[in-house]
N, C-alpha and C positions, 0 to 999 in steps of 0.2 A: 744309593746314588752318591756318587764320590764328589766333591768341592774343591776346582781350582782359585785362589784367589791371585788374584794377578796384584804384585807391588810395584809400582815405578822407581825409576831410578831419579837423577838429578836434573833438576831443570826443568821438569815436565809438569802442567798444569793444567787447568780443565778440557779446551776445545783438545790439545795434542794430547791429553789420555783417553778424552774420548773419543777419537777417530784409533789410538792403536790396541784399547778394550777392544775397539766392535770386530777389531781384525784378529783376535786373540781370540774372541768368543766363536767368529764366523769359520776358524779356521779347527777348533776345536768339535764345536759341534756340526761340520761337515762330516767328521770322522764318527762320532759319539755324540748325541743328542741328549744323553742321560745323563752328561755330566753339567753342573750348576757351576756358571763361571761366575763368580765376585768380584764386584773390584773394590780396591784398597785405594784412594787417593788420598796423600796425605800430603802431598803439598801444595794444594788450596790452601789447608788450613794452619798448616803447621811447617810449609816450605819456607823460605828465608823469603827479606822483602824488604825494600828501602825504608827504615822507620821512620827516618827524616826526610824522606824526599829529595836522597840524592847529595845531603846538603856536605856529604866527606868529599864530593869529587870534584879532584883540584880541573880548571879547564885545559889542562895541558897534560901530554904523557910520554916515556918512551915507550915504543913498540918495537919487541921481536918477533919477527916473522921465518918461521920453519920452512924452509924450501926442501920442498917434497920428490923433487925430481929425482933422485938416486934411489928412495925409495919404492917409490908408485912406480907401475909399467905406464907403459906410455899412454895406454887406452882411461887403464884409471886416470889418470893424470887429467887428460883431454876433459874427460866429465868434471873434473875436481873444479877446473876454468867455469867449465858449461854451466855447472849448477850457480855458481856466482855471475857472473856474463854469459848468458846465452847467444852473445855476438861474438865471442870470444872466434872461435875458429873460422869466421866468417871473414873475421879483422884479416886474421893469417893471410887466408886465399888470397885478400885484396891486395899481400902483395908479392904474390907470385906473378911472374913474368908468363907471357904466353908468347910462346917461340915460334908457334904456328898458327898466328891470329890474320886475317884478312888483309891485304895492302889496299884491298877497297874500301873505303869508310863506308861506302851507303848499300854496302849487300848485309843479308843477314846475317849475324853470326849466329854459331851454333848455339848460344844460348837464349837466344830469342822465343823458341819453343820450348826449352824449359820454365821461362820467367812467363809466359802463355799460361802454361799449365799450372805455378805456382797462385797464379790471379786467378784461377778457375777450379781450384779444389775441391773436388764435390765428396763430402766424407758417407763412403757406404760400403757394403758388405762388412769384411770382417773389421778391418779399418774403422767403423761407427762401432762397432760392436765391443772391440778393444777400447776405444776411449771411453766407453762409458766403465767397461771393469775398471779401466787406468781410474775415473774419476777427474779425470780434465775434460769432457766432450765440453762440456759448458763454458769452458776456456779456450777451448781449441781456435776456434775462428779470430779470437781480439790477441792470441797470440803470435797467430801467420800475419794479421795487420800489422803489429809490432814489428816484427822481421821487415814485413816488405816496407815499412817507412824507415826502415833504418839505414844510416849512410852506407855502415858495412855492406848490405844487399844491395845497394844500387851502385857501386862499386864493383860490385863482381862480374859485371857482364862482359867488359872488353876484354878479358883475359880465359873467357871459358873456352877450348877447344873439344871439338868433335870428339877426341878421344878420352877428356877430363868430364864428360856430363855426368860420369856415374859417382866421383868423388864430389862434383857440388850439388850435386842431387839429394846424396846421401847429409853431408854438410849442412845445408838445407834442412830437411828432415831433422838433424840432432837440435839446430838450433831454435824450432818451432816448439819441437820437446822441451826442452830445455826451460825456455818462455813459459811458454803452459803450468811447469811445474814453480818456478819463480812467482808466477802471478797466484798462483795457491798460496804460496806461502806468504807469499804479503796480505793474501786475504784470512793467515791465519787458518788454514782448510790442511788434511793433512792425507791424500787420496793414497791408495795402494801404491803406485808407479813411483812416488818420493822414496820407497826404499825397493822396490821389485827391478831389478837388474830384466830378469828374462821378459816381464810384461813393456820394458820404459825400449830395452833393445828392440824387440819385436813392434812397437811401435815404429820407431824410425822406421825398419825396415819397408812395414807396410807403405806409410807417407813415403817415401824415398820413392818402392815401387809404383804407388799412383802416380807420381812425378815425369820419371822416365825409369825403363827394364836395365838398372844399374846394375853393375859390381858393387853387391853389397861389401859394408867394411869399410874401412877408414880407409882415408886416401895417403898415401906413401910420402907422399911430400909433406903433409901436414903434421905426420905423425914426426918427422923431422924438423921440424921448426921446435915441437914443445917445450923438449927440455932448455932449446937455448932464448925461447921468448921467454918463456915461463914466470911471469914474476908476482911477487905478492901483493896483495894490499898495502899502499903504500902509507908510512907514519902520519901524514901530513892529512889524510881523509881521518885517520882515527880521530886526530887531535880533533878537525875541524866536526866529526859527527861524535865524539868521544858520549855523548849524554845518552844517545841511541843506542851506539854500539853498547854500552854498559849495560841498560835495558834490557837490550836484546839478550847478552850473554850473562849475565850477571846472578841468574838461581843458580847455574850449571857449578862454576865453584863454591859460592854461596851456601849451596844447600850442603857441600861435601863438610864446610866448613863449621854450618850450624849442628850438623848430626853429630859432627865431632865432641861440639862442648855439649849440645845441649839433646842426644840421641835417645833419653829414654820416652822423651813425649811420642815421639816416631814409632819407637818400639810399643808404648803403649797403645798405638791407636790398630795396628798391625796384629799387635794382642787379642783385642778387642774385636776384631772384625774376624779371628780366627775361632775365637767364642761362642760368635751368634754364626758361622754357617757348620752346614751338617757334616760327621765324618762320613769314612774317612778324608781328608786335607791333602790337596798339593800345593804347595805355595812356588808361585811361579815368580821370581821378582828380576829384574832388571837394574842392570848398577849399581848406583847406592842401595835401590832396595833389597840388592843381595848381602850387602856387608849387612845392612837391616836384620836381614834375617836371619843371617847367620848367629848376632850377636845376641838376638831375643834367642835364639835354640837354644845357645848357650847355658845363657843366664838362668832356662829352667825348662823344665821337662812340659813338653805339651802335647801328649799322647796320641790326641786329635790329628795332630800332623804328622804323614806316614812316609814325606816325600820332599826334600825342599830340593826347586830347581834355580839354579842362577844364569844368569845369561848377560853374558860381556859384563862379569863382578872383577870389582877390586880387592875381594876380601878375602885370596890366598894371598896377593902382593903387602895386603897391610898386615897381615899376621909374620910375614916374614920380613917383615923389616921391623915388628913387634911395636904395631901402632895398632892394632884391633882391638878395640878398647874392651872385650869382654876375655880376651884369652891371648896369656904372655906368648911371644914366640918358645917354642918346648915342650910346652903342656897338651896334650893329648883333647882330642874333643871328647865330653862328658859319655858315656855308653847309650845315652838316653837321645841323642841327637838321631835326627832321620838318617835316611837314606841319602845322598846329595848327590845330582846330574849338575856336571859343569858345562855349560855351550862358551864355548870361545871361537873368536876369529882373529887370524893372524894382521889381518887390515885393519883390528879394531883394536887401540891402543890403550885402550881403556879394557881389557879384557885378558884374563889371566887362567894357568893353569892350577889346579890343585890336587892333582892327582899325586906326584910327587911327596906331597907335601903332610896330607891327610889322608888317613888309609879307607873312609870311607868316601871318598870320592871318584866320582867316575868321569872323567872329562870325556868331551865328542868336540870335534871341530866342525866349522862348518864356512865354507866360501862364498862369502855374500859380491864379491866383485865391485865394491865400493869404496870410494875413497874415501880417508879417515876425514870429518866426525863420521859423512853417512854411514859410517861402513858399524856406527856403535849403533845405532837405531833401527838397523835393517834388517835383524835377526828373524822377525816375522811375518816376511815375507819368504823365508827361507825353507823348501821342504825337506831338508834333512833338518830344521831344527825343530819342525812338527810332526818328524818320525820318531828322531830320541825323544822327545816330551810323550807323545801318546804311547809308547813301550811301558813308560812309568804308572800308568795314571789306571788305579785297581780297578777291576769291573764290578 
């Protein structure tokens, strides 16, 4: 029986490792039932953390904000908004002009039947069926309430035309998603559809089609507004929620920072847990956990391990700028190092090649359709990155 041990990378901590173990494990033994997944968490115990309680941070900041539009295509872009405001393209609509709207005030407009149908949702067939794989059904309903109390939604109606119902249909739809997925995340819950592009798209679709028999797809108008509404998170919210946001983001550098000075307790506990499961090893890690493991291979021969795989790592990028702290840039990796699968994604910024670089590396790409961070977390939800891992992994 062979042994995956899953490493996490940066920032990552009990509930969000253990919602993307079960999908690591679930996705694994779909394919292979005989193989024994592990998991390694080590930053519960050994991740970075306020030791004072915050008490280094000044109440004021400046912030630079990345504008991603020349970047992202436009569709990424659109989710990039969504996932942070799920009113976001609902805003847009409200203010589009409708050229072909009623000169009657008291006949129906054409949107009447779809705001009908939006207050009468009935979630069934494959529709109930997806949301419970999505892992939002439970959320589904307090998130379409969300929407329709919202100003953006009661806005849109004077402007809808007979020939626009399948673009706010579908709009509609993204924004209920969207909701659903936001409300996980404030409950700290971390369901498949947060990194599944093809499960989160085929949702919309379905809600869209209960709605009204749309033109699926983004509406043409909207998708032209993005790049020139587009704007960031403005300085003036940081300052004002600076202690949250910090909170909130604050393992993700933190942890790059502590592994740096202080990385062999990390490596020892990744040691340790490579000790107590059975050969042969594939060690599967993520992020930092890949610089992780690269630098424990390094540091000493552990025979156990027949396979290391990294997924969206930084540790060809820091050996070539000659910061990998086990091995100068030049030096050759030791004969005794595994075998190594690189998965990279070009949206994930955090994610590097080393095939170039390292002769026993194998890079595979793989297109997750995410906008960056999502697009570093979303790797497993991905099935070519659960083709090239299960290739690897001995019988």
């Amino acid at each position: 029986m062979a042994s995956v041990i899953f490493v996490h990378g940066i920032g990552v901590r009990g509930r969000e490792y253990e919602a993307t173990f079960k999908t690591i494990e679930k996705k694994i033994h779909a394919q292979r039932l005989d193989i024994k997944v592990i998991p390694c968490l080590w930053g519960d115990e050994l991740g970075a953390r306020l030791g004072a309680n915050g008490a280094s941070i000044p109440t004021y900041d400046q912030t630079l904000a990345l504008n991603m539009a020349e970047e992202e295509d436009r569709e990424v872009l659109l989710w990039a908004h969504l996932y942070r405001e799920p009113l976001y393209e609902l805003q847009l609509l409200s203010l589009k002009t409708n050229e072909q709207g009623s000169n009657n005030p008291f006949a129906d407009s054409p949107g009447d039947e779809l705001r009908s149908r939006v207050d009468r949702l009935i979630l069934r067939g494959e529709l109930q069926v997806k949301l419970a794989e999505a892992g939002i059904a439970e959320v589904f309903d307090e998130a379409r309430e969300a929407i329709i109390r919202s100003d953006a939604y009661n806005e849109l109606w004077q402007n809808i035309s007979a020939e626009s119902l399948g673009e706010y249909s579908n709009a509609i739809a993204r924004a209920i998603v969207a909701q659903a997925m936001l409300i996980c995340e404030e409950q700290e819950k971390y369901p498949p559809v947060l990194t599944n592009v093809k499960l989160r798209d085929r949702l919309v679709e379905l809600v869209s089609l209960a709605l009204v028999e749309a033109e699926l797809g983004l509406g043409n108008w909207v998708l032209g507004q993005i790049a020139r509404l587009a704007l960031p998170i403005g300085t003036s919210y940081l300052v004002r929620k600076r202690g949250v946001v910090t909170n909130k983001i604050s393992p993700m550098p933190s942890d790059i920072l502590l592994y740096q000075a202080r990385g062999e307790k990390i490596r020892n506990f990744i040691k340790q847990t490579i000790e107590q499961a059975e050969p042969p090893v594939v060690l599967l890690a993520h992020s930092l956990g890949g610089i992780a493991c690269v630098d424990l291979m390094v540091e000493q021969p552990l025979p156990q391990v027949v396979h290391l795989v990294t997924v969206g790592s930084q540790a060809p990028f820091l050996y070539e700028i000659n910061a990998l702290c086990s091995l100068e840039f030049g030096q050759p990796l030791p004969e005794y190092f595994p075998e190594w699968l690189n998965i990279y994604d070009l949206r994930d910024f955090l994610s590097y090649k080393g095939g170039k670089i390292f002769s026993k590396v194998r890079d595979e790409e793989v297109i997750s359709k995410q906008p960056f961070p999502r697009s570093h977390g979303a790797y497993w939800e991905n099935d070519r990155t659960w083709k090239c891992i299960m290739e690897i992994i001995p019988r």
